[in-house]
C-alpha positions as CSV (number, residue, x, y, z in Angstrom):
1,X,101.4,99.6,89.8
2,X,101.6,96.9,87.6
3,X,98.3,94.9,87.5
4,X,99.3,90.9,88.5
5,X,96.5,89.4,87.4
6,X,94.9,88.3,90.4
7,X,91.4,86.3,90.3
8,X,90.1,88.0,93.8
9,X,88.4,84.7,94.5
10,X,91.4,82.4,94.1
11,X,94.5,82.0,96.2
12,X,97.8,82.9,94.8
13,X,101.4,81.1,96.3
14,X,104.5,83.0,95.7
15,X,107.1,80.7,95.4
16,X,111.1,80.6,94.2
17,X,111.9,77.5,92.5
18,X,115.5,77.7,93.8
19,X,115.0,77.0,97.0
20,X,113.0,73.3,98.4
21,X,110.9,75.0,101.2
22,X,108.4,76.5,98.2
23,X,108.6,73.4,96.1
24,X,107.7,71.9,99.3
25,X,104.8,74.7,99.6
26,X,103.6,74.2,96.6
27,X,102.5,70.1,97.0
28,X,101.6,71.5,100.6
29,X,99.0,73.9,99.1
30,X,98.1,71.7,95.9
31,X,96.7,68.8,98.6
32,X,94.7,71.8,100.6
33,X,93.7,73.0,97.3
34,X,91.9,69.6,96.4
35,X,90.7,69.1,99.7
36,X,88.9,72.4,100.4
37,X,87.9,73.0,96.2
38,X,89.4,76.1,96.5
39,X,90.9,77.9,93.5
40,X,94.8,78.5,93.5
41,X,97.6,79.3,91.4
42,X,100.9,79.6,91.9
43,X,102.9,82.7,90.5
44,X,106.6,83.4,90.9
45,X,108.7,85.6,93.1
46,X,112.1,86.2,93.0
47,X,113.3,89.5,94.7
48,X,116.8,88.5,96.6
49,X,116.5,88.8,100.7
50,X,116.7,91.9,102.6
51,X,119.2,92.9,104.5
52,X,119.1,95.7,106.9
53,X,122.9,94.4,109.0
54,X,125.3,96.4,106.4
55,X,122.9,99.7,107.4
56,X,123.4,99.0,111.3
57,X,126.9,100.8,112.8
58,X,129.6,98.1,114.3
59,X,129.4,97.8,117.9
60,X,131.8,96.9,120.1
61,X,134.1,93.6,119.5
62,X,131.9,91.5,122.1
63,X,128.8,92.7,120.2
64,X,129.9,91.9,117.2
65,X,131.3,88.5,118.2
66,X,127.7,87.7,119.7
67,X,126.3,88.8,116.2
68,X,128.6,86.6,114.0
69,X,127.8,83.7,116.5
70,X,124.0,84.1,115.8
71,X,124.5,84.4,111.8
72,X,126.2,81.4,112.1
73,X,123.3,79.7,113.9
74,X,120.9,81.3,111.5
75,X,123.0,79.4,108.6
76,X,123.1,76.2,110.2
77,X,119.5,76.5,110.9
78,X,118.6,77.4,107.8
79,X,121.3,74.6,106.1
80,X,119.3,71.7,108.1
81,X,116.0,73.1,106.9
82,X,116.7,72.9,103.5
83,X,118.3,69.5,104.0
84,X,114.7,67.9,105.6
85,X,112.9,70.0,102.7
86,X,115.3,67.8,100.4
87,X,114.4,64.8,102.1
88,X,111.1,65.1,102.1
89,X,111.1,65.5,98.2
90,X,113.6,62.6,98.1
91,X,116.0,64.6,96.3
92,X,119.9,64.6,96.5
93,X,121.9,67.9,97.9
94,X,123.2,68.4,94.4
95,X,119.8,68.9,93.0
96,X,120.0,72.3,91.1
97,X,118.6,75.1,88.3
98,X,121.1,76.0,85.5
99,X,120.8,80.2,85.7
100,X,118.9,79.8,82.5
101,X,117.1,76.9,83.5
102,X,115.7,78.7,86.6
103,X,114.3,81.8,84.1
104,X,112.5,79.5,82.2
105,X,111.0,77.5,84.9
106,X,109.7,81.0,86.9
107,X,108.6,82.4,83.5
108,X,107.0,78.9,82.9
109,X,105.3,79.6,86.4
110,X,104.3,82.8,85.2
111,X,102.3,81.8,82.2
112,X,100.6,78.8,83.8
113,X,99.0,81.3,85.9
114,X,98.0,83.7,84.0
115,X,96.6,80.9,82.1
116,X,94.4,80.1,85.4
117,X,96.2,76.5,85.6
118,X,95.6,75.3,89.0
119,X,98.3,74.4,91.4
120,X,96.9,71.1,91.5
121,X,98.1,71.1,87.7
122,X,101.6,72.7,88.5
123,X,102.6,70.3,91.7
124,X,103.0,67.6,90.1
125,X,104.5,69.0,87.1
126,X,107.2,70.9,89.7
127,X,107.5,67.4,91.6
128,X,108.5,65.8,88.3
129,X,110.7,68.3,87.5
130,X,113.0,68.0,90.1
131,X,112.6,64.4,91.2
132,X,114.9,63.8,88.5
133,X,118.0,64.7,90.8
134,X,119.5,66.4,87.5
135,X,121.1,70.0,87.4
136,X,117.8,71.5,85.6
137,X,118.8,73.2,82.4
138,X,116.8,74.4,79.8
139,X,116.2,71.6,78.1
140,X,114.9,69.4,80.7
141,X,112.7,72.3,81.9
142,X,111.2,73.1,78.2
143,X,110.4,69.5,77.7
144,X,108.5,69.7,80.9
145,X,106.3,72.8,80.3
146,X,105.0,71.8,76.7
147,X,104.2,68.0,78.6
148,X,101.9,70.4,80.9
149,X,100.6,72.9,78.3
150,X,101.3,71.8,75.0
151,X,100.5,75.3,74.0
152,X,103.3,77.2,75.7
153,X,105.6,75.5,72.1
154,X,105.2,78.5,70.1
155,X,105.8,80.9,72.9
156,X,109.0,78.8,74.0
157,X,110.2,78.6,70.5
158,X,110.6,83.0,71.3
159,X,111.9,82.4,74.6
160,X,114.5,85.4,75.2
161,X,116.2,84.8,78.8
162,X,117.4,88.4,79.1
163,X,113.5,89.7,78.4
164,X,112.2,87.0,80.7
165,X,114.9,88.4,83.7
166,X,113.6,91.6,83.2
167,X,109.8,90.3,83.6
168,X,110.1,88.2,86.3
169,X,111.9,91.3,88.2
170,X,109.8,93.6,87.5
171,X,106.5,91.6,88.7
172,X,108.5,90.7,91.8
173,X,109.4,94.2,92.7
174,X,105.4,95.0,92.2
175,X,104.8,92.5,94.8
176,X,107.3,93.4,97.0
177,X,105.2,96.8,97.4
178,X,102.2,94.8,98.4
179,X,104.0,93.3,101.1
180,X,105.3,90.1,100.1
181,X,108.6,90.0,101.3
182,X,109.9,86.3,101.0
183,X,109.2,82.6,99.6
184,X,107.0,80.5,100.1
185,X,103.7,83.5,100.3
186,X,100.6,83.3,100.0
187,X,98.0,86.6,98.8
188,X,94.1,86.2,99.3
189,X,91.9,89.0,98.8
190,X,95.0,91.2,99.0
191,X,96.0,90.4,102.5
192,X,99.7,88.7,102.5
193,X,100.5,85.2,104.3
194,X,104.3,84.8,105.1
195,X,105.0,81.1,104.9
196,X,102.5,78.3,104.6
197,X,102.2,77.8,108.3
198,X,99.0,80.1,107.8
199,X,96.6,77.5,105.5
200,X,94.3,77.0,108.7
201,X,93.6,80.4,108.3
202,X,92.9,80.4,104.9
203,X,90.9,77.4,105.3
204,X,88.3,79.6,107.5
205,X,88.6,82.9,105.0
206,X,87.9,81.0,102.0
207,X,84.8,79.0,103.6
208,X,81.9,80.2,101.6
């Protein structure tokens, strides 16, 4: 098993740039962060969505119309969530990663937090990054990790996107077997929190 990196005492958020629910997350848990004084960083996680449907056998036509109904509410649902997450960010529909833009940014992720920058660091570096209602290539995205950590230059100067696809995989599939399935998560102390909806509880496991 691959070893993450994880500081035992701090909480890590698992987040995919991509999509506005864990950019939302991650301002979410930056303001609990400062608030409670608690140690977090924020690590990326990529692996594409299960889906068990293709394994299930066809049933019969009425079944099957009552499934396709319900994956098209699940769409729609899931449409108008990412909508208010745009809104809340003020960002336009349109607002999107380049392929390569989107390998830097999660491999930017990656080594803030191994560099133990907080998430009260990356918010607002993530928040600036994509308040700019551009299509995020790498250029933007560069310019914004050496404004944040001047130091990352000489390791972006060797940046190689196929070697960074690879990483980010890999580390995501190692996560995967500790449970973390989607998105925004959260990981404290090993234990896995789906969604941010849990920070309550993290409030009362991290009280000293």
């Amino acid at each position: 098993m691959m070893d993450y990196g994880f500081d035992a005492l701090s909480v890590h958020v698992l987040v995919d740039l991509s999509d506005p629910e864990s950019v939302v997350g991650i301002k979410a848990v930056a303001e609990w962060a400062r608030d409670q004084d608690q140690a977090v960083q924020v690590w990326p996680f990529l692996r594409e969505p299960i889906n068990t449907a293709a394994e299930v056998p066809k049933g019969t036509p009425s079944f099957e119309a009552y499934k396709a109904r319900r994956g098209l509410a699940r769409r729609r649902y899931k449409d108008q969530e990412r909508l208010r997450n745009l809104q809340r960010l003020s960002l336009n529909q349109g607002w999107t990663f380049t392929d390569a833009g989107a390998t830097l940014a999660h491999w930017g992720l990656l080594r803030l937090a191994e560099h133990r920058v907080s998430a009260t660091t990356v918010s607002p570096f993530i928040l600036g990054l994509v308040s700019s209602n551009e299509v995020l290539d790498m250029g933007c995205v560069q310019a914004a990790l050496v404004e944040v950590m001047p130091g990352l230059a000489g390791e972006l100067g060797r940046f190689d996107q196929a070697a960074a696809k690879a990483e980010l995989a890999e580390r995501s599939l190692a996560l995967s077997d500790l449970g973390v399935l989607s998105a925004p998560s959260m990981m404290y102390q090993a234990e896995v929190f789906s969604g941010m909806a849990h920070l309550p509880r993290l409030t009362a496991l991290c009280r000293p």
